[in-house]
C-alpha positions as CSV (number, residue, x, y, z in Angstrom):
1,X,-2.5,-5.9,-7.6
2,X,-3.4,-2.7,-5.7
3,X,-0.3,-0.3,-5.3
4,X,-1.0,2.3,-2.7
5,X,1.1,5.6,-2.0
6,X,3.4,5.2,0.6
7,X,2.4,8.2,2.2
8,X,-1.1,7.2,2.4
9,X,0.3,4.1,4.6
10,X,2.0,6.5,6.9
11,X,-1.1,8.3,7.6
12,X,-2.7,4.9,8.3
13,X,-0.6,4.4,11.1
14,X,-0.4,7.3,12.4
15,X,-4.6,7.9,12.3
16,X,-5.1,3.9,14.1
17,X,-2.0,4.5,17.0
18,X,-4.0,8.0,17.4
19,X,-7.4,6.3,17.9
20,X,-9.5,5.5,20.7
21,X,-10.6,2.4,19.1
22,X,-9.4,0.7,16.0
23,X,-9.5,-2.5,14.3
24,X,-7.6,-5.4,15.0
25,X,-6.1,-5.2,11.5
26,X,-6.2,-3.1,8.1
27,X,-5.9,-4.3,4.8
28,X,-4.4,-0.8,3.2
29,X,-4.6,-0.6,-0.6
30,X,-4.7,1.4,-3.4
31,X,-8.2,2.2,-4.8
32,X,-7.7,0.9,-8.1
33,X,-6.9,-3.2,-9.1
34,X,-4.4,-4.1,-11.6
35,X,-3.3,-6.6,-13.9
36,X,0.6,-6.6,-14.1
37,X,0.3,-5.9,-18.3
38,X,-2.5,-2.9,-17.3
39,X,0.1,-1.6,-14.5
40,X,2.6,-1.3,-16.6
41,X,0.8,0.3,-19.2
42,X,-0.4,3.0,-17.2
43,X,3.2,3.9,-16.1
44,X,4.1,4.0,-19.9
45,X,1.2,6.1,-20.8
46,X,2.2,8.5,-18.3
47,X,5.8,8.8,-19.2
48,X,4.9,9.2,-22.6
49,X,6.2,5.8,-24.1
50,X,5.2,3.3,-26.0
51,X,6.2,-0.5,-25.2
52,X,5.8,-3.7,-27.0
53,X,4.9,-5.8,-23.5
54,X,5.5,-9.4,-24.6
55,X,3.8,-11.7,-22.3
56,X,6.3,-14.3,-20.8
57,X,5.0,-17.7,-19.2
58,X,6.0,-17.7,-15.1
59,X,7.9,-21.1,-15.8
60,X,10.4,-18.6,-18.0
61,X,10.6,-16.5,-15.3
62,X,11.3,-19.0,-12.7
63,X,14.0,-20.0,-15.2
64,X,15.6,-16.7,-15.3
65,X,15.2,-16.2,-12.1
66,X,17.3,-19.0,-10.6
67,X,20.8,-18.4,-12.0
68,X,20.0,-14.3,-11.4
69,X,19.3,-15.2,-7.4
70,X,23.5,-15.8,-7.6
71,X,24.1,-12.0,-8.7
72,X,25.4,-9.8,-5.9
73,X,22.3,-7.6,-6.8
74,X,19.7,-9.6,-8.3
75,X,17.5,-7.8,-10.9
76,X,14.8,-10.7,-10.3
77,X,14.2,-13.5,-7.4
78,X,12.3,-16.6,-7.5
79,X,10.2,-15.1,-4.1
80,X,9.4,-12.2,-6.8
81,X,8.4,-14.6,-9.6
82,X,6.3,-16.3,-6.8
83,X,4.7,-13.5,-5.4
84,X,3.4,-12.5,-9.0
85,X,1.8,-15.7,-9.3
86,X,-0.8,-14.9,-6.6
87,X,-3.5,-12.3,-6.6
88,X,-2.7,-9.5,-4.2
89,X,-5.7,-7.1,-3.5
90,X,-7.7,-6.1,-0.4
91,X,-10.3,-8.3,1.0
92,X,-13.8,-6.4,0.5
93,X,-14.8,-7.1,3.9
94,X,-12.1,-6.4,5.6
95,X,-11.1,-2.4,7.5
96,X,-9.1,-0.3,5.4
97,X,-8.7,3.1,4.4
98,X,-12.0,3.8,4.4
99,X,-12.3,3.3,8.4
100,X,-9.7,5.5,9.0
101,X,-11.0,8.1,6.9
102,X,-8.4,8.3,4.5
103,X,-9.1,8.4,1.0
104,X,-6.0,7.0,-0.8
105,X,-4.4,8.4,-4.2
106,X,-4.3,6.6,-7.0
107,X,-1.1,5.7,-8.9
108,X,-1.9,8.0,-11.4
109,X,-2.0,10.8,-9.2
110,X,1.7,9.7,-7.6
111,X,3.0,9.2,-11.3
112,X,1.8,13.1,-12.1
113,X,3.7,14.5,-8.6
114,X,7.1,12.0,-9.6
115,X,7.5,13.5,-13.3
116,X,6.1,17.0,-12.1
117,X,9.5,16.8,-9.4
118,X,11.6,15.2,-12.1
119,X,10.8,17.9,-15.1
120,X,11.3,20.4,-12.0
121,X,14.5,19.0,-11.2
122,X,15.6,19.2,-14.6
123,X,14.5,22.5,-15.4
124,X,16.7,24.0,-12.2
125,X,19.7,21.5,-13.6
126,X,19.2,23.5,-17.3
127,X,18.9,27.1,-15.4
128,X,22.3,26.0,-13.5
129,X,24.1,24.7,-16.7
130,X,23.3,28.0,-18.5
């Protein structure tokens, strides 16, 4: 997978409705491919954890997923199971950021802004409390 900032897709749209000329369509991704397990471990090394990731055959998720579908909230969907299965990254050939001359942030980058807000957050909540 490619995750992309949200923010960096609402400049996307607003850069290509502002153009003369655009491309019929924009395959907007992050600039960095993942595995699901290497994902995951980035977001753990950057909150500082360690996790045992156990790798878990997507008939055992299918499995879970069913009966959890019947949740008022489900924590996991069959579509989701489904959608892991396939490969989801940006054509090479195809317009993205690049022709809109955006250059998008990486995960990394959005994981250091998220705790920096959170540690701020909790630092005014200490500062109140005291």
């Amino acid at each position: 997978m490619q995750p992309v900032n949200v923010e960096d897709i609402a400049q996307a749209i607003v850069t290509a409705l502002a153009a003369q000329a655009c491309e019929p369509m924009y395959e907007l991704a992050g600039p960095r491919i993942y595995t699901f397990e290497n994902l995951l471990r980035t977001i753990c090394a950057h909150l500082g954890v360690e996790r045992m990731l156990v790798p878990v055959p997507f008939g055992l998720w299918k499995a879970l997923a069913l009966p959890a579908e019947m949740l008022p909230h489900p924590p996991l969907t069959l579509n989701q199971v489904q959608l892991m299965e396939v490969d989801n990254v940006a054509a090479p050939d195809c317009a993205g950021f690049a022709a809109l001359g955006i250059e998008p942030r990486s995960i990394e980058s959005a994981l250091q802004t998220v705790l920096e807000h959170a540690n701020g957050a909790r630092a005014q909540e200490t500062t109140r409390g005291a």
